[in-house]
N, C-alpha and C positions, 0 to 999 in steps of 0.2 A: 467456344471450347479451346481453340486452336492458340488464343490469347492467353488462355491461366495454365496452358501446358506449356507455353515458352517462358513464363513469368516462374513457373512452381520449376523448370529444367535449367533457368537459369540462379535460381536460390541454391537448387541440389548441386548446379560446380562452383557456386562459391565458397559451400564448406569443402569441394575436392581438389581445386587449381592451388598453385604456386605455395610454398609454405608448408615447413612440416616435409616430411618424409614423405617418399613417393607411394610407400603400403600405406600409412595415415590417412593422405590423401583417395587413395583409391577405396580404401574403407569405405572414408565418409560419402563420397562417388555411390559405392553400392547401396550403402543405406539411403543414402537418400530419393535416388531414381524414383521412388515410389509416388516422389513430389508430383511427377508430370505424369501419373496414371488418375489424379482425381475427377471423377467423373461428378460434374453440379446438375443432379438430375431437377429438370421443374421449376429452373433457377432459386432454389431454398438452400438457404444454409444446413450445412453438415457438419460433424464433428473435423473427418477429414481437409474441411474446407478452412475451420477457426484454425485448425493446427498447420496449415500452409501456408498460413500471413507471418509476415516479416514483423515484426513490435518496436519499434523506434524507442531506443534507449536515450543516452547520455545523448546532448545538444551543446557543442561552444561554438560560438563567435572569434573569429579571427581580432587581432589587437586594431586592424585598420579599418574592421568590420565591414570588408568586403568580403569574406567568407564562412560557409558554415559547415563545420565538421559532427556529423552524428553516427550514432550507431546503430544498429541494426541484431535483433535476435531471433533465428533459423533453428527451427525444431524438425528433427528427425523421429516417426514415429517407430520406425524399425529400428532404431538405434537408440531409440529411448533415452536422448541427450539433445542439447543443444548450441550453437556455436555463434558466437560474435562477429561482426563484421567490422567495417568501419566507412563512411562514406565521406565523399567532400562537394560542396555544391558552392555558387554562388551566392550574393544574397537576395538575390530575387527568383531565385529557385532553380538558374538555366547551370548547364553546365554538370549538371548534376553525375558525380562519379564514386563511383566504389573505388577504394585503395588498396586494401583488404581481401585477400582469397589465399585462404589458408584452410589448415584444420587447425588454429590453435583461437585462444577466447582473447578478443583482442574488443576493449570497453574502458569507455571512458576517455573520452579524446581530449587532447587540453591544449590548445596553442602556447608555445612561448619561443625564446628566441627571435624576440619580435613578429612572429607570425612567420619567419622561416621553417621551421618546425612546430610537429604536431608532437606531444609526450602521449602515451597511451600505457595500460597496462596488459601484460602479453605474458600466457604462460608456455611459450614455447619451449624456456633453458628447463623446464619440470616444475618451475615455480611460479608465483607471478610476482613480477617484476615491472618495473617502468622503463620502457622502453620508448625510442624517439624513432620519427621517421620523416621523410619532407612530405609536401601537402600533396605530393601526387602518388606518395605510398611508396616510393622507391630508398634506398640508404636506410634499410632499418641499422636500427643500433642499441642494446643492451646498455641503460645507463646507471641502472642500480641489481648490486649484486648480495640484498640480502638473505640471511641466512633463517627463510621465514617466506609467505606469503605477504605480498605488501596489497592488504585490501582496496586503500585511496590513495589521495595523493594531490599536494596543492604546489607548486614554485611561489617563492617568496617573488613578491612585485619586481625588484632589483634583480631575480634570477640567478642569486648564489646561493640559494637555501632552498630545501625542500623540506615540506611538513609530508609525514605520510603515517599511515595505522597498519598496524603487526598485531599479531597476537603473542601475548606474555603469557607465561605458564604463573600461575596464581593459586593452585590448590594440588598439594602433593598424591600421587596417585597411588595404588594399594603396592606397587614394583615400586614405588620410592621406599615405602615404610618399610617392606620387606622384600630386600631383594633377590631372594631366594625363591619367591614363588612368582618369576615373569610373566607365567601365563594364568594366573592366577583372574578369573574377571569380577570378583566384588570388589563393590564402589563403598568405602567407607564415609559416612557421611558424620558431621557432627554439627553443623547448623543447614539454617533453611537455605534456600536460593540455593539448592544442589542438582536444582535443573531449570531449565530456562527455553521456554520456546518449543524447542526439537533436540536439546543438546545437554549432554551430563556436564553440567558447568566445572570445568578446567582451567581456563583460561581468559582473559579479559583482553579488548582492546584498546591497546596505549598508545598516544599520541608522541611521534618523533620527530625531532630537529636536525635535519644532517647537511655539512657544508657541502655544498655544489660548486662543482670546478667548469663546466660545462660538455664534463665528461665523465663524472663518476661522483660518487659519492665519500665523502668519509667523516671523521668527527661527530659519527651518530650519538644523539642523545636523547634517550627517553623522559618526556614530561613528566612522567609519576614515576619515574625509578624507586623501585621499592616496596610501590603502593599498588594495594590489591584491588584498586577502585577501575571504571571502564571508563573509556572517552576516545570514539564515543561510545553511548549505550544502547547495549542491546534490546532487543533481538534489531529493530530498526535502524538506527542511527551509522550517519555514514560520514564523507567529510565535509557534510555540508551544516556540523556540529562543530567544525573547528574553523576559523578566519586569520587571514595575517593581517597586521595591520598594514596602510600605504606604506609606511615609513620601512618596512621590513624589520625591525625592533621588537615587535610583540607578536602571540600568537593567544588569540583568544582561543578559549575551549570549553564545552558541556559538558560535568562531571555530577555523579550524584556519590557524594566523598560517603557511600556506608556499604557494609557487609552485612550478607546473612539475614537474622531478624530485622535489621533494623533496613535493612535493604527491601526484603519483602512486603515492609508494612508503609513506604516512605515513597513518596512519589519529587519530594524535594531535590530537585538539582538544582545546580547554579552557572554560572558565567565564570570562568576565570582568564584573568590574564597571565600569561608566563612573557618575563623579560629574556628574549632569546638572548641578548650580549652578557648579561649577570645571572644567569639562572634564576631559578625561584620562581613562588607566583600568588598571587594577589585572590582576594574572592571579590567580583565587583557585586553579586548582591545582597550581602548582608557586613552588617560592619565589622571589621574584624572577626570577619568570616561566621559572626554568629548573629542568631536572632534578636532585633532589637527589642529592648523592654515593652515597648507597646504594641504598636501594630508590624507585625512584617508581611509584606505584599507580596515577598517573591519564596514563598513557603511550598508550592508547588513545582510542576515543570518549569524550567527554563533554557533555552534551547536556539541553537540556532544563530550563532553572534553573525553581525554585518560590519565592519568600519565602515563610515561613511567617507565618500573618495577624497573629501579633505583631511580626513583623519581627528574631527574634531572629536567624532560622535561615534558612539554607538549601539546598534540595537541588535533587540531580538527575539523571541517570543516568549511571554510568561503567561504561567498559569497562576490564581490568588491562593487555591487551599491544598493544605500537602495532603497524600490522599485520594485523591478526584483524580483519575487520569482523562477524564473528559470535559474537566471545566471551561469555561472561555479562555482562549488562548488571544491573548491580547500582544497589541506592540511597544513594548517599552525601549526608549531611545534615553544614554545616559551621556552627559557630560561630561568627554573625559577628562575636561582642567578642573573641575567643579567637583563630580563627583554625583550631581542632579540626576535623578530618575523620573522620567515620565511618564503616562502613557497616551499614546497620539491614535488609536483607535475605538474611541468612543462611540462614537457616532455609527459603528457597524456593531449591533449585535447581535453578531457571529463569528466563527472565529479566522482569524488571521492563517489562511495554509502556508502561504510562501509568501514572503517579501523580495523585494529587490530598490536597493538607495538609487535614486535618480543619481547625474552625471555633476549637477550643481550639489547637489547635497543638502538641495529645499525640500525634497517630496521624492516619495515612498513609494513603489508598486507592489500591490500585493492582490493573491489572491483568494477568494475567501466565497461560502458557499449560501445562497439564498433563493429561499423559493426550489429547491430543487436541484438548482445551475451555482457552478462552477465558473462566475468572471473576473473579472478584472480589473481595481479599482487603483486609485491616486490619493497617497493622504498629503495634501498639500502646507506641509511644518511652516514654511512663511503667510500663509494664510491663515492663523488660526486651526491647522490640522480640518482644512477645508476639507471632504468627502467627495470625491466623484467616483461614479462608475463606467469605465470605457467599451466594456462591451457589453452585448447582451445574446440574447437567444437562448435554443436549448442544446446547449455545449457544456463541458466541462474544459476548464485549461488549467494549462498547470507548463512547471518548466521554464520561468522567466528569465529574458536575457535581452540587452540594451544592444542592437545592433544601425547605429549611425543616425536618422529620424524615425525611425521605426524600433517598435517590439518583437523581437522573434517568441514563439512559445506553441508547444505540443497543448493541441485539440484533439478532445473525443467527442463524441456521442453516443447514446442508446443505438446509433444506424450506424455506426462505424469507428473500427478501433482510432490510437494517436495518427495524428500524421503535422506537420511544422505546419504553421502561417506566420506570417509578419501582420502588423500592424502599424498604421502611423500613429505618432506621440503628439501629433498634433490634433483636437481635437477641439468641440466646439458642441453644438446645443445634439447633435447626434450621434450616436455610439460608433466609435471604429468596423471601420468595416474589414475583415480578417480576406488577407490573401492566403491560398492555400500555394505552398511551397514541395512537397515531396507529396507523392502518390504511390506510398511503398506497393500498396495495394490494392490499387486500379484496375488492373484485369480480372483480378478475384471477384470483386466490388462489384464490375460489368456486367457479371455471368449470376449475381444474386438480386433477388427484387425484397427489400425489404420490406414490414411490415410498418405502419400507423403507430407512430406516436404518440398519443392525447395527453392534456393535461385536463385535469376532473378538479373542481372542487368541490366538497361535500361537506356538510353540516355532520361534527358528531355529537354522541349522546350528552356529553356538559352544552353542547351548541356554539362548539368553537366550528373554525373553518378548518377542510385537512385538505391539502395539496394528493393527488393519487394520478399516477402514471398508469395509465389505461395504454398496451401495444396488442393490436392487434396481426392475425397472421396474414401475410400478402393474398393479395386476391380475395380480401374480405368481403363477405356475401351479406349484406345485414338479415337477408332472407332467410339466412340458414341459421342453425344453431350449433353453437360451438361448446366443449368442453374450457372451463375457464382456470385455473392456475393464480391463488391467493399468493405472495410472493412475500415470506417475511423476512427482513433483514436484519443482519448480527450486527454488533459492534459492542454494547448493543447502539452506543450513539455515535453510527454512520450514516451520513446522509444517504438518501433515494436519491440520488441526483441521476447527472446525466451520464450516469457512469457505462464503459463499457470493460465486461469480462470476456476472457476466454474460456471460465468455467461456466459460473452462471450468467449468461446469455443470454438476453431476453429475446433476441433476433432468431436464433435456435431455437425457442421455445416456437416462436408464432411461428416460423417455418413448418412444426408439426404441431401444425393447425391447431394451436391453444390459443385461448387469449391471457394476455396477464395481466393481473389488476396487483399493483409496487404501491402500495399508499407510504405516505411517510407519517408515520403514526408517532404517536409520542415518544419523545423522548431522541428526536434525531434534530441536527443542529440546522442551522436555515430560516428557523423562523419564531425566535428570541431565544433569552434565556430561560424565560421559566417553560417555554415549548418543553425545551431541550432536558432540564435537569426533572421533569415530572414522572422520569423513570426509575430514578436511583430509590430504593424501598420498596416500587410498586411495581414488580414486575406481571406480577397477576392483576394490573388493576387496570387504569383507563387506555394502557398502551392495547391490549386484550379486547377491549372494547371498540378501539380505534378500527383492525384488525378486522370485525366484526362489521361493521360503521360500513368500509371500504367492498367489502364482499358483496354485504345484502344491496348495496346503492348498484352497485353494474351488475348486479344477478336479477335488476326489474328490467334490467335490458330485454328484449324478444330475441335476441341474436345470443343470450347466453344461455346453456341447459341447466337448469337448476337444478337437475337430477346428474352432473357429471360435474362436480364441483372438487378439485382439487387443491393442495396446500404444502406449499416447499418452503424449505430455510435452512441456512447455517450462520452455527455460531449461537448469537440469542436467538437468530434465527431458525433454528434445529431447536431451543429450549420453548419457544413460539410454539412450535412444531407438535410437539411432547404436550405442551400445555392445553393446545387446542384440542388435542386426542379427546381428550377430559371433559372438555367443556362445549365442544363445537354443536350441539343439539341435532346432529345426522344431520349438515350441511354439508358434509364433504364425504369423499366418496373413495379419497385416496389422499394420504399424506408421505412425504419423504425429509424427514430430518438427518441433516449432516451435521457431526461435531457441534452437538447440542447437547444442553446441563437435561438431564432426567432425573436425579438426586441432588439436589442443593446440598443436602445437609455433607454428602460426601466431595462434592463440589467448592464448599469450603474450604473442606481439608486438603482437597488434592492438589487446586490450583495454585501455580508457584506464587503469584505475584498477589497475595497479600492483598495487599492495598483495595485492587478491585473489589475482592469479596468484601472487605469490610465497608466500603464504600456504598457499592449496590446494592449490598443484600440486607444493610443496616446493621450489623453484627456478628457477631457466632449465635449456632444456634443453642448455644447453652446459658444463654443472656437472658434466663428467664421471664424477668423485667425488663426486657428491651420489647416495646410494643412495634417498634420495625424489623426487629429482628424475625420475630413470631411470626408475624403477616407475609412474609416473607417465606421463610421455612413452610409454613401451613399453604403455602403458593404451588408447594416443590411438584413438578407433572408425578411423580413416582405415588405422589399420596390417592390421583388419580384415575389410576389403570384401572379399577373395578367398571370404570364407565366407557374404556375403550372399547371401539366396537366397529374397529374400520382400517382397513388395509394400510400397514404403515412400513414400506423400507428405511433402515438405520441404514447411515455412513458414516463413518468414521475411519481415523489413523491414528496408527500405537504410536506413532512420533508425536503425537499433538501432548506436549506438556501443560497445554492451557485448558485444554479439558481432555480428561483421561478417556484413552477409547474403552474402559469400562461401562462408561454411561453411554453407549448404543448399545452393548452389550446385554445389559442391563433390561433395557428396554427392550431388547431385541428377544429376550427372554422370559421377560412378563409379560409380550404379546403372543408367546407363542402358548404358554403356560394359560395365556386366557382363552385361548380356542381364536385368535384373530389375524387371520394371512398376516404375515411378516417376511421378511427379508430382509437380509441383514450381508455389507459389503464392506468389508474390514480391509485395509490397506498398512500391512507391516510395515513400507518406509514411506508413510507419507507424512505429515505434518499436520497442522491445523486446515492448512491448504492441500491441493492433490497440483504436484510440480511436473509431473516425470511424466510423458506425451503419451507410453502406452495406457499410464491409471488415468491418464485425463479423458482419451477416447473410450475406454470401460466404463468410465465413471458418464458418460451422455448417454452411453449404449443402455445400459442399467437403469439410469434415470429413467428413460422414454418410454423402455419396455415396459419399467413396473408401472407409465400413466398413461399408456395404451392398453395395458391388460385390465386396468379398472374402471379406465374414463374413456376407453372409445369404444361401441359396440362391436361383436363378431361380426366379421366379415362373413 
């Protein structure tokens, strides 16, 4: 105990020490003291406990690759916010130091100046800015004074330039048209895409050039001056959508050049390059920037540019059909004297999450998910786009960076949030073995006894094989019988992997004493392509089945109560949710859907982004003649409700633009109207996600209680 109250009293003054004003400071001081009251009763995870862990953000390597500067994200439950750090270590992990002890959000660390300096972005002047400080946090200095929030931010390789994203005003608002009524609050709207994510769409993000003196900036130029297009795009996209080249000359960019309808229903981006010395800019994948007469490959996403550090080449992620926002994300590498497009990811089918160019500029590191996990492989371009895989186990990684013979890069697991390891690049008939480098959360770690991780395979009803993550809760009795917890996941095609949340939690869950059966049921990537695309029309069909497959196989267990059978999701996993209400034949005894479809057909219409619905659900539902369309529709949970007959709490958030918090609503309402326990937990600012630390701890509180009031007996 003694250890997570020095660790959780030492997080509380690094949002209250040095930096920022002395009331600031002492604010954040009071709010956060509560850090080092957490009591880990039984050593089980608690909500108070997820929200006292640090989360390691941004990760760079020093230019000599003797050092490692990362970040750090500090949540305040009483203050209901949270604050950035910034740390520096060596590369073998010793040495390890905070620079950072402020109250302002200081993320994103970026060595340059040869490794004399660190650039970071800091909102301390009211805005955020890029700001510079030395590698031991001392000599801050204000180096960009725009007139805006500066989101990223990259130094041209030669360090007279800096690439950085702003937001552009792109749609006039109702105080433009009529300036007489200021306080006026209708959104006048005349095409689609008039919301986006969580946001009444105003503005876009535009990529900027500005000459660096190595003290200021000025000579800003906007890439799309003009143009109402985003780069990069949202809701996601960061500056890891835009590349300089070696030469400081060019600045590749991801742009999807449409508005409105044609924005809505189009999943097409492309690559471009912009000539920073002559202005202007090029489309590198399609010819004269439009689709070729026969086949065009690059009609879907494409995303992600890399120069290769000779600057011959370049790559970057595509997708083949515009449309699909979940297709194979493949690696295409093009020639930049030639013009040649490739692609060197064959031999993995699944898709490419991150890459990173080796130092020669023969072979590719990238990461990509299979079976479940999350590793790390080699596409070797001098060899034939030879395949290797360098690690293995039940990890997810992610965050790759070349530091001297070795890999640096953030690992998770189902038993424990990121935390750094390095790896050597040298490697041989055995997988690298991962050093672990920071222990943000070590003492926390200490004072919890995690639960059992299994991997299950099970035969389903076509008689394929399904991968199913079986956790059980610590101190597992096989003797006893436990309440069990079906676990469906949204995307809908996001892998089950080895993923770790601080909302859904699978560690939290078997803490009170559930077990959870995670199957990766159809339609999630990892284990081909047609696994993967057997979802898109069928949502009521063999994924449903899968679901089903994964439940009744660990319910022959004697250790699970087949009479305390429970079922959680968001997302598709909330529509899962709804769907099973309908269909489950009195298998479950308690369901909780979050920010799930309960009305397709309104579902259609509400969701901003087009594409998906046309995609997944096979059409509008007015496509009478559409036999995916119908099958679909006739899927919708809302058709039904006549057969619900079992305890279901709705969650949902009125920010969530991707599914309207109408559809818990909804449901929340034809459960009650059928005579069947309901609850229903609505969150005004929240999103698709729940962000803000007090709805986060409500939102475990809420969970637990509605599956201890139906799935554990009275006491």
């Amino acid at each position: 105990m003694k250890q997570v109250n020095l660790l959780l009293m030492s997080a509380a003054m690094t949002l209250a020490s040095c930096g920022g004003t002395k009331e600031a400071g002492q604010q954040d001081a009071a709010a956060l003291i509560e850090r080092s009251d957490i009591k880990i009763e039984g050593k089980r995870m608690t909500p108070e406990a997820l929200w006292a862990m640090g989360r390691i953000g941004g990760v760079a390597v020093s230019p000599d690759e003797k050092q490692i500067a990362y970040s750090v994200a500090y949540y305040s439950v009483s203050q209901n916010k949270s604050n950035n750090e910034i740390f520096v270590m060596n590369a073998d992990g010793s040495g390890n130091t905070q620079i950072t002890r402020d109250a302002w959000q200081e993320s994103q660390p970026t060595w340059f100046k040869d490794g004399k300096k660190i650039a970071f972005l800091c909102n301390e002047s009211g805005s955020s800015q890029v700001w510079e400080m030395n590698p031991d946090g001392s000599d801050r200095k204000q180096l960009t004074r725009y007139d805006g929030d500066i989101e990223g931010f990259s130094f041209s390789p030669d360090g007279k330039k800096l690439l950085f994203i702003a937001q552009v005003k792109t749609v006039k608002s109702t105080a433009d048209k009529y300036p007489d009524l200021p306080k006026a609050t209708g959104i006048i709207v005349t095409d689609l895409m008039y919301k986006h994510w969580d946001e009444w769409v105003t503005t876009a993000p535009h990529p900027f050039v500005a000459d660096f003196d190595g003290n200021a900036i000025n000579n800003v130029k906007d890439i799309l001056e003009g143009l109402p297009y985003e780069s990069p795009m949202k809701p996601w996209g960061g500056i890891e959508q835009l590349a300089w080249s070696p030469a400081s000359d060019k600045v590749a960019f991801t742009c999807r050049m449409k508005t409105g309808l044609a924005y809505a229903i189009s999943t097409d981006s492309d690559i471009y390059e912009y000539d920073v010395n002559k202005g202007g800019f090029i489309n590198l994948c399609k010819k004269d920037g439009k689709d070729s007469d026969n086949k065009n490959e690059m009609a879907g996403y494409d995303t992600n540019p890399q120069y290769s550090p000779d600057g011959k080449y370049i790559a970057w992620q595509s997708m083949e059909r515009d449309g699909y926002e979940a297709d194979l994300n493949r690696l295409c590498i093009m020639d930049r004297a030639t013009g040649e497009k490739h692609f060197v990811s064959q031999a993995f089918e699944s898709n490419v999450d991150a890459f990173l160019w080796n130092k020669d500029s023969q072979s590719i590191y990238f990461i990509g998910v299979w079976h479940g996990e999350t590793q790390i492989y080699n596409i070797n371009l001098a060899d034939g786009n030879k395949l290797t895989q360098l690690t293995n186990g039940m990890y997810d990684y992610a965050s790759l960076a070349l530091c001297g013979d070795k890999m640096v890069a953030k690992r998770h697991s189902m038993s424990m949030g990121d935390e750094i390891y390095s790896l050597p690049l040298q490697y041989g008939s055995d997988f690298a073995e991962a050093t672990q480098l920071t222990f943000e959360n070590k003492p926390i770690y200490d004072q919890l006894e995690m639960g059992k991780v299994e991997a299950r395979w099970m035969k389903t009803t076509d008689g394929k094989q399904m991968l199913t993550w079986v956790i059980y809760p610590p101190q597992f009795d096989p003797n006893k019988k436990y309440p069990t917890l079906l676990f469906c996941e949204g995307g809908p095609q996001s892998p089950v992997s080895q993923f770790w949340s601080y909302r859904w939690n699978f560690q939290i869950m078997a803490a009170n004493d559930y077990i959870i059966v995670a199957p990766n049921r159809r339609g999630l990537p990892g284990f081909g392509v047609e696994w993967n695309e057997a979802i898109s029309g069928d949502y009521g069909g063999q994924c449903m089945k899968d679901y089903f497959t994964a439940i009744d196989e660990v319910a022959k267990e004697p250790y699970v109560d087949k009479d305390r059978l429970g079922c959680v999701g968001a997302s598709f996993g909330g529509f899962s949710v709804y769907w099973l209400a309908g269909h489950h034949d009195k298998r479950f005894k308690a369901f909780i859907a979050h920010d799930g479809i309960f009305n397709m057909e309104m579902q259609y219409l509400e969701t901003e982004e087009k594409w998906f619905a046309n995609w997944d659900m096979g059409g509008a539902y007015w496509e009478k003649n559409n036999a995916t369309a119908q099958r679909t529709f006739a899927n919708s949970p809302h058709k039904f409700v006549d057969k619900w007959d079992t305890p279901i709490l709705c969650i949902h958030g009125e920010k969530d633009f991707r599914i309207l918090a109408n559809q818990a609503m909804a449901a929340f309402d034809a459960a009650v109207m059928r005579g069947v326990p309901a609850e229903l937990l609505i969150y005004p600012d929240e999103n698709h996600w729940v962000l803000k630390p007090q709805n986060g701890v409500l939102w475990q509180r809420t969970f637990f209680e509605w599956l201890d009031k139906w799935l554990k007996p009275a006491k």
